[in-house]
Every structure is written in C-alpha cells, then in structure tokens.
N, C-alpha and C positions, 0 to 999 in steps of 0.2 A: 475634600481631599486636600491635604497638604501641599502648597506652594510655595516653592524656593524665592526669595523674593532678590536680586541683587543689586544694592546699594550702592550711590557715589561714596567716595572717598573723603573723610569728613573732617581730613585736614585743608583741601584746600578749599572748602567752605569756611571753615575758621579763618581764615588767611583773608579772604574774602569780606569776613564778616569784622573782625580785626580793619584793615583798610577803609571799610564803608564807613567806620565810626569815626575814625582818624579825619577822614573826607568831607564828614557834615559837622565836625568839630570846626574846621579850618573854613568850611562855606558859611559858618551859622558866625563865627568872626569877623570875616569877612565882610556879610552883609551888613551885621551892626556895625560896622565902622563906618561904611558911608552910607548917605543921606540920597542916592539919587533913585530911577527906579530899579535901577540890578539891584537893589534891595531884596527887593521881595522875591523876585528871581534866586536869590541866593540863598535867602531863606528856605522858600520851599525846596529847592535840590539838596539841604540839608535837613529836610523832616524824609522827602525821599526816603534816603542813605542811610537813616535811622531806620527809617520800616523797614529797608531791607537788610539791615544790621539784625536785625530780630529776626525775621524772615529766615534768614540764614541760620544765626542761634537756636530756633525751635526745631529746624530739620536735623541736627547733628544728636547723634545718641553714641552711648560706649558700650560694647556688646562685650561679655568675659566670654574667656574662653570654657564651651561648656554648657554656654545660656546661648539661650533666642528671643527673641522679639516678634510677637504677633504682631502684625500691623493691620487694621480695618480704615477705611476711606469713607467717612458718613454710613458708617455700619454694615459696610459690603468690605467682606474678607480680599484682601490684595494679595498679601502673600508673609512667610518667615522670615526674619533675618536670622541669618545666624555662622555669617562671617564676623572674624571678629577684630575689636579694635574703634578706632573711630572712625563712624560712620556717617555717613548724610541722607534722608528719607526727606520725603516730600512734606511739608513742615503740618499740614495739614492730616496726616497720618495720625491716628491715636494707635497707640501700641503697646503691648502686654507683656510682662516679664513670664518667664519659663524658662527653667532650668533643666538641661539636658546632662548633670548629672546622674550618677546612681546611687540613689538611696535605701537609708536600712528602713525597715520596720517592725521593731520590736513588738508583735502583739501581745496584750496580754493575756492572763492566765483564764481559761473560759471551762468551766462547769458545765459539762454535757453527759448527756446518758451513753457510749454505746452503744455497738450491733444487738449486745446482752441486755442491755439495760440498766446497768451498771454506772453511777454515775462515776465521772473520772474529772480530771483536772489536765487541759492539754494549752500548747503556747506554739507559736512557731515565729520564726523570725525570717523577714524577707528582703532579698534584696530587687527593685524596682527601676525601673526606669522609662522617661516619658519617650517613645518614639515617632508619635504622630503631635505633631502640636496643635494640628486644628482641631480635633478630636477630646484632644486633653482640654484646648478653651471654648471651644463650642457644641462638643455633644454632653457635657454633663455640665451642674450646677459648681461642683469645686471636685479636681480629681483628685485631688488628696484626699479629701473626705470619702471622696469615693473608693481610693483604695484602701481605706481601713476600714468601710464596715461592708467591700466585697472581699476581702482579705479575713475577717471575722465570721460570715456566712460556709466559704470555702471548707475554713479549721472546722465547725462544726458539721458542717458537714461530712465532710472525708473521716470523723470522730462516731459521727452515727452509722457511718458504713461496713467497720469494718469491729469486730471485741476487742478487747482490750490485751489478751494474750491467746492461746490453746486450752488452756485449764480450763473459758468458759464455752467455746466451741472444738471441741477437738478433730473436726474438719475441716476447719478455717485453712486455706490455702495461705491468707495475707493474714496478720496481726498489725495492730499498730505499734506495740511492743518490739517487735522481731520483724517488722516488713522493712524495717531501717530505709534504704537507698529506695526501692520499689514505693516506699510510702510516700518518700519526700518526690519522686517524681512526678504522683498520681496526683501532690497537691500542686506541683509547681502546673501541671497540666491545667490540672481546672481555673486556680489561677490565671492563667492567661484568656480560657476562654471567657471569664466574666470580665476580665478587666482588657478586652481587643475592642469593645467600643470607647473606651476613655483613652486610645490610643498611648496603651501600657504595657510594657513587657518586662514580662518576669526573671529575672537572671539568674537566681536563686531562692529556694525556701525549702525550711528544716523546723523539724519541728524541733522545739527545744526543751520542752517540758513537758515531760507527762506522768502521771501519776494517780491512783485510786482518789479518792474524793475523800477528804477527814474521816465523815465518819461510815465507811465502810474499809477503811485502809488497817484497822486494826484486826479486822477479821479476815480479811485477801490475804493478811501476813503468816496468820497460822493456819490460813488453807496453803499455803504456798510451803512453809514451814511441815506441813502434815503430808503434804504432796513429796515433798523432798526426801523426808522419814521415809515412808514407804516406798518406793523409790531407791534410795540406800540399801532396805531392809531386804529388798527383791533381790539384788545384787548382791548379797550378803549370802541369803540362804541358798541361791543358787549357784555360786561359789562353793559352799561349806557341801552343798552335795554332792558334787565335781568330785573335792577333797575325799570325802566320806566313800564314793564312790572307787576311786583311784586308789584308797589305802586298803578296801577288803581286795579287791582285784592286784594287788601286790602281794596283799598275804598269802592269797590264796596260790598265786603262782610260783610263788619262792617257797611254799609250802613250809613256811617258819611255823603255825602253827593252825593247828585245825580248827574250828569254830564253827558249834552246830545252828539251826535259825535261832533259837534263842538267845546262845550268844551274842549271834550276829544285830540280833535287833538292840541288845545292850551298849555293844558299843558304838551302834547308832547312833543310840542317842544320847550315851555319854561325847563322843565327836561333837554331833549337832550343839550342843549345851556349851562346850568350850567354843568351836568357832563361830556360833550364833551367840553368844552373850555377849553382854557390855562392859562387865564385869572379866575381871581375870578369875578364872577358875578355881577351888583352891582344894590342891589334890586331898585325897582317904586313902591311906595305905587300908587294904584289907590282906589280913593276916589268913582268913581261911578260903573256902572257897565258891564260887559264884552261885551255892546254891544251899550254901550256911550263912 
C-alpha cells in the first residue's frame, strides 16, 4: 500500500552542506600551516566536514511538480515523496522517479475478427494516469509496458464482443459502429479493471479508428450500398402507393371522371412507372381510345 513519505526541507541542508565545505577548507588550511599536534586534529575535523558535506548532498533531491519519488531503505519500501521542490531524504534512501502526470496512449491499429467474424480494423486512444505508486513500481515488471499490451488485450477484446454494425446481427442491442458513448465506457471500464493492480486509472478512452479489414471492405461497401438501394426503393414505392392510392380516392369523390377496374389498374400502373422510375417519364399523347 502506498506511503506518504514527508521530507525535510532541502534547502537548509544545502546551507548546511555549503558551510561544512567552507569549514574543512578553512580546518584543512589551518592544520597545514602549523607544525604542532592540532595538526592532525585539524586535519581530521576537516575530512569530518567533508563526509558530511556529501552526507548532506546525497540526501537532497528536486521533486517537479506532478512527479514523485519511491524511496526503498536496503529494499524495504519506506514511503513517496511527492511534495514538491527541494527536498532532503535520508541520504541512504534509493529512490525512483514516477510521474504523476496524465498521459495519452495512442494505440495502434489492431486486426481482429468480430462478434460476426468479420475481420475489422479498430485503434483507440487513451488517456492514463499512475495513482498508486507502489503498485506502479512494485506489483509489475514496467507499467508502462504494462499498460500498452493490457490496453491492446482490452481493444480486442471489447472488438470480439460485440459486430461490427446491425446489417451483420440485426438484434444487436450495442454495435461497435453505433454503440458510440456506451462503447467507449464499456472499454474505459475494463480498462481499469485490468490495469487496478499496476495502480492505474483510466481518465479517458475512445476509440478512434475503426474500419472493415482491406480485403473485405470492398464488398461491406456494396452490401451497405445495396442495403441503402433497397431501403430508398421501399420508401419510394410505399410513398408512390400513398399517391396512387390518394388520387383514385379523389377522383372518385369529386366524381370528375368514372373509371371501370380495368381502367383503374392502367393508370396504376401508368402512376407507379412515373413515381417509381428513375428516369423522367416521357408522355404518348394517344389520339383514340383506351381500348383501340
């Protein structure tokens, strides 16, 4: 579990450490000047002042803002730093950078099959951040590494779960197409659970790329294109029969003109021809009549 660790003040170690060197410059003079025995007295109180000139200098570290410091004591975890500025640790501390940052991670483009089977092309981009630092330097081997290939598992994952659009499950409640918001949640979720032992949390992730796979993407285009036709074409006829429908029920009310079934089914499907075609119509005056 993570430990706040809090630091002396690591200018007046420098001050300290500044002065001590100053003090065995002035002793280590001293003693070479005269000859009697505060020589060696003088001497040694200026190797002293040196050791702990260093003593001092090794315990002083600069912490940004944003970053921390593991510190271990002969490989027993003590605690973080991660006050910032200059600081003073017990000089005997080894200690670890970690940045407390938030980072992106662009993943890249991954070739997976599919709820359908379908192979696809999907990317997402995340944004990360370390919140546990013990976790981050001591339950895994490197947590950046770790969160790009449990960041890489998650995408294909959450890619095998659910099709690609409706066209290839048409009960699909989620697509990955069209689950938009709902999607990026389900992945920021698992996210987190894979990466809560490397003391990691997720802040964001979206997917950013997705796409049919080369070579199935020329035939998805004229199912999708053929889908859309028909689709138009339904909306079209079902309109024109509305029309078709709506102009014998006018005629017949306004009684402009009589029309037995035979008629009736003629200009059925003279109508249907004009507002089902793609083509503009192009009128026949006939001179006699509907049965010459």
């Amino acid at each position: 579990m993570e430990k706040t660790l809090k630091p002396m003040s690591g200018y007046l170690a420098l001050i300290l450490a500044i002065v001590s060197i100053i003090a065995a410059i002035f002793c280590f003079a001293m003693g070479v000047g005269k000859g009697d025995d505060s020589n060696s007295t003088l001497i040694f109180l200026a190797v002293f002042l040196i050791i702990l000139a260093i003593f001092l200098f090794k315990g002083i570290m600069v912490v940004n803002p944003n970053h921390s410091r593991v510190c271990t004591f002969f490989g027993k975890y003590v605690g973080t730093v991660k006050d910032n500025g200059l600081l003073w640790v017990n000089p005997f501390y080894v200690s670890y950078k970690i940045t407390l940052r938030s980072q992106n991670l662009n993943g890249q483009q991954l070739k997976v099959n599919d709820k359908m089977g379908n192979p696809i092309e999907i990317a997402a981009v995340i944004v990360w951040q370390v919140s546990d630092t013990y976790k981050a330097a001591f339950e895994v081997m490197d947590f950046q590494q770790y969160v790009g290939i449990q960041s890489e598992a998650a995408v294909r994952h959450l890619a095998s779960s659910y099709p690609y659009d409706q066209m290839e499950d048409q009960h699909a409640d989620i697509t990955l197409r069209d689950g938009g918001d709902k999607v990026n949640e389900m992945l920021e979720k698992e996210l987190n659970e894979r990466l809560a032992p490397a003391g990691i949390i997720i802040k964001e992730a979206r997917i950013s790329h997705l796409a049919y796979a080369p070579e199935i993407a020329g035939a998805m285009l004229q199912r999708q294109q053929a889908t859309a036709i028909v689709a138009a074409r339904f909306k079209i006829v079902e309109g024109a029969v509305g029309m078709v429908e709506l102009a014998l029920e006018m005629l017949s009310k306004k009684d402009i003109v009589y029309l037995d079934e035979e008629k009736k089914a003629t200009m059925v499907s003279n109508l249907m021809v004009v507002l089902c075609g793609e083509k503009a119509a192009t009128p026949v005056l006939n001179t006699g009549t509907l049965y010459n």
